[in-house]
C-alpha positions in Angstrom: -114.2 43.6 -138.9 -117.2 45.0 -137.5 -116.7 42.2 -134.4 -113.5 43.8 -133.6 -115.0 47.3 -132.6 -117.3 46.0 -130.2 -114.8 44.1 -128.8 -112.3 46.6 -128.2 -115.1 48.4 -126.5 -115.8 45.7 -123.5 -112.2 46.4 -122.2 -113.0 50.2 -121.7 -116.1 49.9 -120.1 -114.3 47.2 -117.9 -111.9 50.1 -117.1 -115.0 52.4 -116.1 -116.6 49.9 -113.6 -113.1 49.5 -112.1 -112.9 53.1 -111.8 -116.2 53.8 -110.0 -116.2 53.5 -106.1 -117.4 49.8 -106.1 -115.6 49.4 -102.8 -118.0 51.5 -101.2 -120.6 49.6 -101.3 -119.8 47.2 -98.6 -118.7 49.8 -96.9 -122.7 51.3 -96.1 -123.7 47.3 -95.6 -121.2 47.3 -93.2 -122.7 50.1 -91.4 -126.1 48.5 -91.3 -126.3 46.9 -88.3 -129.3 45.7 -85.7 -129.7 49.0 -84.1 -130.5 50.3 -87.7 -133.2 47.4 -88.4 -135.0 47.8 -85.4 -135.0 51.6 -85.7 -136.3 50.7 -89.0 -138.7 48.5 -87.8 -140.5 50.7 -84.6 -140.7 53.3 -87.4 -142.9 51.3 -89.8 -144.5 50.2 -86.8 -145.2 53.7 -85.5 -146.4 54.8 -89.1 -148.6 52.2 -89.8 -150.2 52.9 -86.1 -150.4 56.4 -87.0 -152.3 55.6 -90.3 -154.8 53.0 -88.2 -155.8 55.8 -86.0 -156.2 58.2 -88.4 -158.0 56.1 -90.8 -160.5 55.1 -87.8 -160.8 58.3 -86.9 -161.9 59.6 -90.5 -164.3 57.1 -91.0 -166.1 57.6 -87.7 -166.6 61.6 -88.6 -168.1 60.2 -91.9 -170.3 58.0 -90.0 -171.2 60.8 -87.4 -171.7 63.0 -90.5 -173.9 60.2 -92.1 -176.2 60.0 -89.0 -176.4 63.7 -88.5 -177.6 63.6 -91.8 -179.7 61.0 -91.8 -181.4 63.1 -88.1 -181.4 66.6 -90.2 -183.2 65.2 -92.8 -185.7 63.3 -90.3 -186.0 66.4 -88.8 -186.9 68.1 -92.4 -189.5 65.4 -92.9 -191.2 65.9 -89.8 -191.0 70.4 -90.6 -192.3 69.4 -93.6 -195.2 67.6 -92.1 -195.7 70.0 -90.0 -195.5 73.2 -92.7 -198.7 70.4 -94.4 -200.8 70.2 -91.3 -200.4 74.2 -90.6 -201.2 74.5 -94.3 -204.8 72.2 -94.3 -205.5 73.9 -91.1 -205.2 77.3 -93.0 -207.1 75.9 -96.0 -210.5 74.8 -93.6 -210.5 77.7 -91.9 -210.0 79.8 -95.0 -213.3 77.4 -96.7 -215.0 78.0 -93.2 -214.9 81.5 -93.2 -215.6 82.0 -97.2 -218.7 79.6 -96.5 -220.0 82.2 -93.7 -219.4 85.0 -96.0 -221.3 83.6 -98.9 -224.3 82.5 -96.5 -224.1 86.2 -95.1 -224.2 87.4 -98.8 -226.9 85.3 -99.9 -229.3 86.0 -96.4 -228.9 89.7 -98.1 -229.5 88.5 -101.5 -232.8 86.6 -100.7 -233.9 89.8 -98.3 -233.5 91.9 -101.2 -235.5 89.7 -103.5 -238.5 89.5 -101.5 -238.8 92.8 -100.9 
């Protein structure tokens, strides 16, 4: 009993596929024809060249970016070194001239005492 619905419904959706516009369909094949595929074809062609170019241009401004990096932080180390040689020159003559103070201070300091 059950069998018999489902088989009463086959013929109806038979009737809806019949009714859709199946004929249609070789209708667009029809319009595909070789000026379409090669159309088709030049434009992959031209968007796949389009992504080359701009994928080789992107990575050479990353690699320009790396090496400017790579110079500004050359250029940091040799501030750097520069900031440390300024700063030991400071420190010597900073020692120099507390070590003539403290020899001026103690010439006065021994005058004193022997008088």
């Amino acid at each position: 009993m059950e069998l018999d619905i489902y088989q009463n419904d086959s013929p109806s959706q038979n009737n809806f596929l019949s009714k859709l516009n199946i004929q249609g369909k070789d209708h667009i094949l029809s319009d595909i024809n070789e000026d379409f595929l090669m159309a088709l074809v030049y434009s992959c062609l031209f968007v796949f060249t389009c992504y080359i170019l701009l994928y080789m241009s992107y990575h050479l401004s990353v690699n320009k970016k790396r090496k400017k990096d790579m110079y500004d932080s050359m250029g940091a180390v040799f501030f750097d070194q520069k900031i440390i040689k300024k700063s030991e020159d400071l420190k010597i003559q900073l020692w120099n001239n507390w070590m003539t103070r403290l020899e001026l201070d103690w010439k006065r300091f021994d005058t004193f005492i022997k008088n």
